[in-house]
Residue frames as qw, qx, qy, qz and C-alpha x, y, z in Angstrom:
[[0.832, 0.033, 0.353, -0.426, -68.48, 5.24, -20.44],
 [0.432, -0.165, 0.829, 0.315, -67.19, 1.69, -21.84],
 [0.315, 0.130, -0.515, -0.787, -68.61, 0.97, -25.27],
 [0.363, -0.257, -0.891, -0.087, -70.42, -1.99, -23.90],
 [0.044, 0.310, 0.733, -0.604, -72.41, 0.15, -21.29],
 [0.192, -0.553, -0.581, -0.566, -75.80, 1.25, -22.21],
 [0.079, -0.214, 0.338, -0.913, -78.14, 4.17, -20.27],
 [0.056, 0.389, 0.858, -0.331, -81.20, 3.82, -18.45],
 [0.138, 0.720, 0.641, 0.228, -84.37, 5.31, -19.66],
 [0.222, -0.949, -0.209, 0.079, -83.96, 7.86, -17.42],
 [0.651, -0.332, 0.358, 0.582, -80.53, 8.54, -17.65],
 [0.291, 0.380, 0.600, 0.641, -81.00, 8.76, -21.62],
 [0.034, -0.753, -0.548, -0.364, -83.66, 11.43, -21.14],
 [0.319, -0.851, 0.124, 0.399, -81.60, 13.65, -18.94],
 [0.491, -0.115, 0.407, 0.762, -78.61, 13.02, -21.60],
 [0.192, 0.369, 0.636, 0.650, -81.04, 14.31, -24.08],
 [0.009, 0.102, 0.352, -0.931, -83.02, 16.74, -21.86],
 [0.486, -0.137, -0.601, -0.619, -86.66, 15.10, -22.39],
 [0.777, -0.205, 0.296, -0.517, -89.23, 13.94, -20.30],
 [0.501, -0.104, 0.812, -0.280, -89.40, 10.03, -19.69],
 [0.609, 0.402, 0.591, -0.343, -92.49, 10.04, -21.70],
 [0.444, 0.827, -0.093, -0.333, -91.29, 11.46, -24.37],
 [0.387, -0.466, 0.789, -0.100, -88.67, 9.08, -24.23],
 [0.322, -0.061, 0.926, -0.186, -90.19, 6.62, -24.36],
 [0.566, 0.678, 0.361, -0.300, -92.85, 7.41, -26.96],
 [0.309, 0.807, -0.429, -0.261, -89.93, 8.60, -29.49],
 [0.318, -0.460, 0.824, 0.094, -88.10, 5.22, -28.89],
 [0.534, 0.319, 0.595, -0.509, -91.71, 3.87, -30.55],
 [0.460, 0.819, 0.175, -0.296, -91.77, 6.13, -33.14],
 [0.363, 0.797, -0.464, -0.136, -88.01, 6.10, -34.24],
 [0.899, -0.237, 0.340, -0.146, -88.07, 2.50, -33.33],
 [0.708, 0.659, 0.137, 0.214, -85.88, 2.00, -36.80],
 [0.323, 0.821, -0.319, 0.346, -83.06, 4.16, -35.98],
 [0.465, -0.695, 0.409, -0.366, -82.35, 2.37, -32.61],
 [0.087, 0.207, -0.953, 0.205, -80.76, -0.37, -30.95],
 [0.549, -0.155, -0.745, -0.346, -83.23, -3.24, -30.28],
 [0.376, -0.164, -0.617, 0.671, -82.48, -3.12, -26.81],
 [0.130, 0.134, 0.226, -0.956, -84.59, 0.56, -26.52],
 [0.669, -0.094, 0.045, -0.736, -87.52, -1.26, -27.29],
 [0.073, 0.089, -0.992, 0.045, -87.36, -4.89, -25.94],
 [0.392, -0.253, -0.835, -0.291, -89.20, -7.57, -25.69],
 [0.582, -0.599, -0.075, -0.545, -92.15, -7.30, -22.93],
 [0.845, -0.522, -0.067, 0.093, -90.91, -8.27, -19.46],
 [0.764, 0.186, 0.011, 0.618, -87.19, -7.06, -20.77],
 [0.404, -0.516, -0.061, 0.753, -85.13, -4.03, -19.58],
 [0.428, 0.845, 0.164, 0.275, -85.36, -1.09, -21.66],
 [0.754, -0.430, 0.153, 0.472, -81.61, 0.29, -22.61],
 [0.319, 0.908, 0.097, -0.252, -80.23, 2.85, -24.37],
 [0.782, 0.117, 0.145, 0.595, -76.65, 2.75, -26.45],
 [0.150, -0.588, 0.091, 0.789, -74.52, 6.37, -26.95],
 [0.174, 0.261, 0.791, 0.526, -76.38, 5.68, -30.78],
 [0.227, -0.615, -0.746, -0.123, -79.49, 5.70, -29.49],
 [0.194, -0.748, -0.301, 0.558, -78.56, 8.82, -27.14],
 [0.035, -0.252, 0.373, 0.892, -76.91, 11.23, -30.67],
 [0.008, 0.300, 0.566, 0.768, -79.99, 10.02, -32.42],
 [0.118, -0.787, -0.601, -0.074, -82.65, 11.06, -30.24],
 [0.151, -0.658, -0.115, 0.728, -80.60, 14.28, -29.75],
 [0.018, 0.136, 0.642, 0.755, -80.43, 14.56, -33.95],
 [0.128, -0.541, -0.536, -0.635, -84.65, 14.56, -33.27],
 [0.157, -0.740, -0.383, 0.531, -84.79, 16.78, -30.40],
 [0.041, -0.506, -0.019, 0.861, -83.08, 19.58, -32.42],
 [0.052, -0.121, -0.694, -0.708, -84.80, 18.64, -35.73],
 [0.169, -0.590, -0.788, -0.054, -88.14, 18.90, -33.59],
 [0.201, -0.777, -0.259, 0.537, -87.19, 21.87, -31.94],
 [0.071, -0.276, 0.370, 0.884, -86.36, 23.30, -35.49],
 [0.519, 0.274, 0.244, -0.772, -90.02, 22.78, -36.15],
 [0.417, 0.209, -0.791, -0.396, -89.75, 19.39, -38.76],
 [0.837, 0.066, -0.153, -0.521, -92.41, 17.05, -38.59],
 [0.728, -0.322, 0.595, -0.111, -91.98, 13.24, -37.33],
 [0.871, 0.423, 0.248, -0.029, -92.27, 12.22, -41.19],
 [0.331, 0.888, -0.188, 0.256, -89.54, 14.86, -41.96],
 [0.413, -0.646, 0.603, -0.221, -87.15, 14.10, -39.27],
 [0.769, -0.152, 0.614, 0.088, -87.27, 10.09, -40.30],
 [0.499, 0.855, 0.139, -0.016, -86.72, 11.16, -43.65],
 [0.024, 0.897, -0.401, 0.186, -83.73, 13.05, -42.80],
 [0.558, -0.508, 0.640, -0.146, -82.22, 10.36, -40.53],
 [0.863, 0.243, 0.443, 0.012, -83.08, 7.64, -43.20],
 [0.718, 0.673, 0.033, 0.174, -80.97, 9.69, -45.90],
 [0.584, 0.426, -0.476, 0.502, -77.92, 10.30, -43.76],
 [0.702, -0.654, -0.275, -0.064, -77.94, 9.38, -40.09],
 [0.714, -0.051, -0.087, 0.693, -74.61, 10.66, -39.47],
 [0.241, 0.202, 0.220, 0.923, -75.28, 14.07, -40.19],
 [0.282, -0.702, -0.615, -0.223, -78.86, 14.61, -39.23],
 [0.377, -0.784, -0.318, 0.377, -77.67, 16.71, -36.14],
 [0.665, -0.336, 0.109, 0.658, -75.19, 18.29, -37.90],
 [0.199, 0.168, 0.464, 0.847, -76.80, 19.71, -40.59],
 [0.296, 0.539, 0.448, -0.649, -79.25, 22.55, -40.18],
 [0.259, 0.620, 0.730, 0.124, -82.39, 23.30, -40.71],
 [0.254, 0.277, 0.268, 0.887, -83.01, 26.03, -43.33],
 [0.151, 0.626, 0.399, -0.653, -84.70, 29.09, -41.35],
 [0.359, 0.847, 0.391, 0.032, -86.25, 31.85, -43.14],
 [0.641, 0.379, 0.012, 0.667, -84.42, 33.47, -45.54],
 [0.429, -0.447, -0.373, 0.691, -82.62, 36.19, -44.31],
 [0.141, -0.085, -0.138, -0.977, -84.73, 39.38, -46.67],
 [0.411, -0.475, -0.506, -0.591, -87.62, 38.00, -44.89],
 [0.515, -0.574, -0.600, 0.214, -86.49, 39.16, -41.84],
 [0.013, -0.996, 0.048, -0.070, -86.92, 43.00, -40.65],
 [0.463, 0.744, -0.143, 0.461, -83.56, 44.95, -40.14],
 [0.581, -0.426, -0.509, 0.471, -81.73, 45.03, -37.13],
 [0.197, -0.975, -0.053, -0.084, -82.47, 49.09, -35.35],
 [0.772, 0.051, -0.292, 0.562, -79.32, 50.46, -35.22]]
């Protein structure tokens, strides 16, 4: 894709494997971390940049690692580069049984 193209809602939300709505409710909410374009002006197109498509994959997997909307802009606000890259600490590993061998 050229750098100058940009995805459609839908488009974006297959890249990122999300409902529409969700989509479109996250573009709301992480309005701040996006291109202006994913939330235009009323009567304007709504467009996504390949930005806009790494960070709403950064807060799929930070959502699907169980972090809070406050936690997750948090995270993105202290290094948005990294956010996907760096995981999220699970439970430690002597608080999980033994594998049966």
């Amino acid at each position: 894709m050229p750098a100058n193209e940009t995805y459609s809602p839908a488009r974006a939300a297959k890249q990122v494997g999300i409902p529409g709505s969700t989509l479109r409710h996250w573009a709301k909410g992480y309005a701040e971390f996006l291109s202006p374009e994913s939330n235009p002006e009323p009567g304007s197109e709504r467009r996504f940049t390949d930005a806009d498509v790494e960070v709403l994959k950064a807060i799929a997997q930070l959502r699907a690692n169980d972090l809070q909307p406050d936690e997750i802009k948090a995270r993105l606000r202290d290094n948005p580069a990294t956010a996907l890259q760096t995981p999220v600490e699970g439970p430690a590993s002597h608080d999980r049984p033994a594998p049966l061998v």
